[in-house]
Structures are given as structure tokens and as C-alpha cells.
N, C-alpha and C positions, 0 to 999 in steps of 0.2 A: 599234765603236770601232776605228779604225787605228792597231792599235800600233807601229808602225816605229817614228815618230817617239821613242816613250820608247825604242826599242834607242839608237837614234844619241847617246843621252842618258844612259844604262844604264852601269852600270863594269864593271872585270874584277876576275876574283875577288879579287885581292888588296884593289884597293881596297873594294871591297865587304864584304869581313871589317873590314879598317882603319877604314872607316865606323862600320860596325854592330852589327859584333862586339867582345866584351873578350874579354880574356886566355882566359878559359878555352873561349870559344866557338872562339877560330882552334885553339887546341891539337887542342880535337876534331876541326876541318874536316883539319887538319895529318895525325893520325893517319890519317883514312880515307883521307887523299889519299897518304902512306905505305903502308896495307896496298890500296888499288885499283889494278889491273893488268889491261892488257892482253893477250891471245896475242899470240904470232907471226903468228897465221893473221887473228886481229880486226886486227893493224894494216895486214897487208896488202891486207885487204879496205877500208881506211880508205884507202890508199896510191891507190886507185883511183877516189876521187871529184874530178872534175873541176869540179863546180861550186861557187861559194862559197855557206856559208849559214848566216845569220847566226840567230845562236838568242838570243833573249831568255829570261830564265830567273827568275821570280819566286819568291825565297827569303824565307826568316830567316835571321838569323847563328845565332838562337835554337836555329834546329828541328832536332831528332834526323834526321828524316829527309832535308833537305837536307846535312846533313855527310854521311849515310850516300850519296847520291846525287850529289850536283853534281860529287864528287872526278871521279867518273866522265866527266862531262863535259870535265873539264881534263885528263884522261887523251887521250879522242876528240881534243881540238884538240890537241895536243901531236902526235898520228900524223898530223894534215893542217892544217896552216895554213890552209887555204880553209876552215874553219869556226870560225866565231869568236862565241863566246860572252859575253854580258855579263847580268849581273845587277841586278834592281831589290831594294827593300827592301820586301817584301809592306805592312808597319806604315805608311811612307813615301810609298807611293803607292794611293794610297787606290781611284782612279778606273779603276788596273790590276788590285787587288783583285778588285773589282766585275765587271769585264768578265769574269774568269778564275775564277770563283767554280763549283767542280765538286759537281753535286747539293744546290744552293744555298749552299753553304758555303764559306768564305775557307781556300783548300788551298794546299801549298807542298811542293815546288815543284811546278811548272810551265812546263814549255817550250812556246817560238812558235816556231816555224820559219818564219825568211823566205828567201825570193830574192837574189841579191844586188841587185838593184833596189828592195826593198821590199811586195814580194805575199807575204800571208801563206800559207804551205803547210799545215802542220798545228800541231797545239796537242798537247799529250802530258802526263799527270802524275796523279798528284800521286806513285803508286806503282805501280812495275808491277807486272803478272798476277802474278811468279813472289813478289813480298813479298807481294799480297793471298792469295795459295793458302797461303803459309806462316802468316799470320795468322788466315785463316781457319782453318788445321790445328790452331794451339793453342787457340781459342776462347776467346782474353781478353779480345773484347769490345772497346769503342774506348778506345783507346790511343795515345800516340806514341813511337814509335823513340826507343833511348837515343842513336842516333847512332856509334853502337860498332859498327866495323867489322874482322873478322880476316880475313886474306888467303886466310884456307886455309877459308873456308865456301863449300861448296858455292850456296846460297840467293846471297849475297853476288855469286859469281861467276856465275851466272845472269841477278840483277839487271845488272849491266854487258851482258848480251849481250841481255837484254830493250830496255834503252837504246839499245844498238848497233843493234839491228835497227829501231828507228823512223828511229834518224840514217839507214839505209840507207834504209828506206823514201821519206826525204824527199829523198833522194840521186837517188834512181832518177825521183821526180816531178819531179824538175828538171833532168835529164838527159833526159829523155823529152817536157819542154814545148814544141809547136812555137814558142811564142815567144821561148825561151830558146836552139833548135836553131838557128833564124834568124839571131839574134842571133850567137851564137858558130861561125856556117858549121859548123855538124857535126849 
């Protein structure tokens, strides 16, 4: 399935909370998007990407674990304009569900990383390695995130540089494409 077409269609995150979230859902996103931060050293590694790339990002307003993560995301765009993120509604779109479904199951979130033309780059999600190793440490079995984010957790600030480094990764794929080099004479 080609999902470009649902980015160009996709909101940003406000409207996307304003959608589908209530009251108590934005407070949470609010919070985490409050205590999630950057380095000095993450935004100038951010300062350095030259190509645009558009991330589709399928969430809940609902899910502990996209308040716990997406903030993160609006962190990344905030340090580079060339990267612009918009959100679907997992419940809403049933057909992107399906396509993005990790170990058969309907997960969130979920990032697409495109081109700025439209070619998909990578797909990323639902948690990264350093919350699966934390989860795995306490052994409580399948659960989901309260969505409770504090600034000063180690695990918390890892998660942002686990993120950070796939944005880089798809950074570097798109920076390095000959059809993209062509394209932008460099």
C-alpha cells in the first residue's frame, strides 16, 4: 500500500489531539511534550540535515505510549523545519492500521518516513530497543505505558536519542540517494 497519499491528508499534532483527543488526553500529550528535550549536541546534529522528510506517524490520542513518544517527535521538527510530521488516527483509519500492523498486531505508534517526493524510506515503531530492554527488566508482561513522562529519567532520555538516531538514519538514506543527489546537484 502507498501511503504518501494518507501523509498529504494526515494532520499536525495539534489538530490531531483537537480531533481525537479530550481534555485529559491533550493534558497528558502536554505534559510529555513539557518534560521531552533536546541536547545542545541532538539539535545540532538536527541543524545538519539538509533533506526534507515527511514522517507519517500513526497514533491514539488514547495511547500512553504515543503521549510518552510523539512529544519527541515535535521536539525533532521544532530543531529542523525540513522535517514535518503529521499524524493519522490508528481507530480512523482502518486500511493504514492493517498495512502497519507489527507482529500481526494493530501497534502505535508508528512512523513512515518519506522522501520529500513521496518514496517511502523506513517505517520505525511501535517502541524503541531502549523501552523494550526497560520493560523487559521489570518482567510485567504485556502492558501499556501510563504515558507519564519526567525529564530527568534516564530510560525517557535515551528513548529521544533511540528516535533521534533512526530520524538520522533516514537522514543519511536521503542524503546519500543518487536520485535525490541528482536532483539537488550535490
Amino acid at each position: 500500500m502507498n501511503l504518501f497519499p494518507k501523509f498529504e491528508t494526515a494532520l499536525s499534532l495539534s489538530n490531531f489531539l483537537a480531533k481525537y483527543g479530550t481534555d485529559a488526553d491533550r493534558a497528558k500529550w502536554q505534559r510529555a511534550l513539557t518534560q521531552t528535550s533536546l541536547t545542545d549536541e541532538q539539535k545540532k546534529l538536527l541543524g545538519t540535515f539538509k533533506r526534507r522528510t515527511n514522517v507519517l506517524v500513526l497514533a491514539g490520542a488514547w495511547c500512553g505510549d504515543c503521549a510518552a513518544q510523539c512529544p519527541i517527535f515535535e521536539r525533532i521538527t521544532e530543531a529542523n523545519p525540513l522535517i514535518v510530521t503529521r499524524y493519522l488516527d490508528r481507530d480512523a483509519h482502518l486500511d493504514v492500521q492493517e498495512a502497519l500492523q507489527i507482529n500481526g498486531g494493530n501497534r502505535v505508534p508508528v512512523a513512515v518516513f518519506f522522501s520529500e517526493d513521496g518514496f517511502e524510506v523506513a517505517r520505525y515503531g511501535e517502541r524503541t530497543l531502549t523501552r523494550y530492554r526497560q520493560l523487559v527488566a521489570q518482567l510485567v508482561g504485556e502492558s501499556c505505558a501510563t504515558g507519564l513522562v519526567k525529564g530527568d529519567d534516564p530510560v525517557q532520555r535515551a528513548v529521544v536519542q533511540d528516535w533521534l538516531d533512526e530520524f538520522e538514519r533516514v537522514q543519511w538514506i536521503l542524503r546519500l540517494s543518487p536520485r535525490l543527489r541528482r536532483l539537488h546537484g550535490d
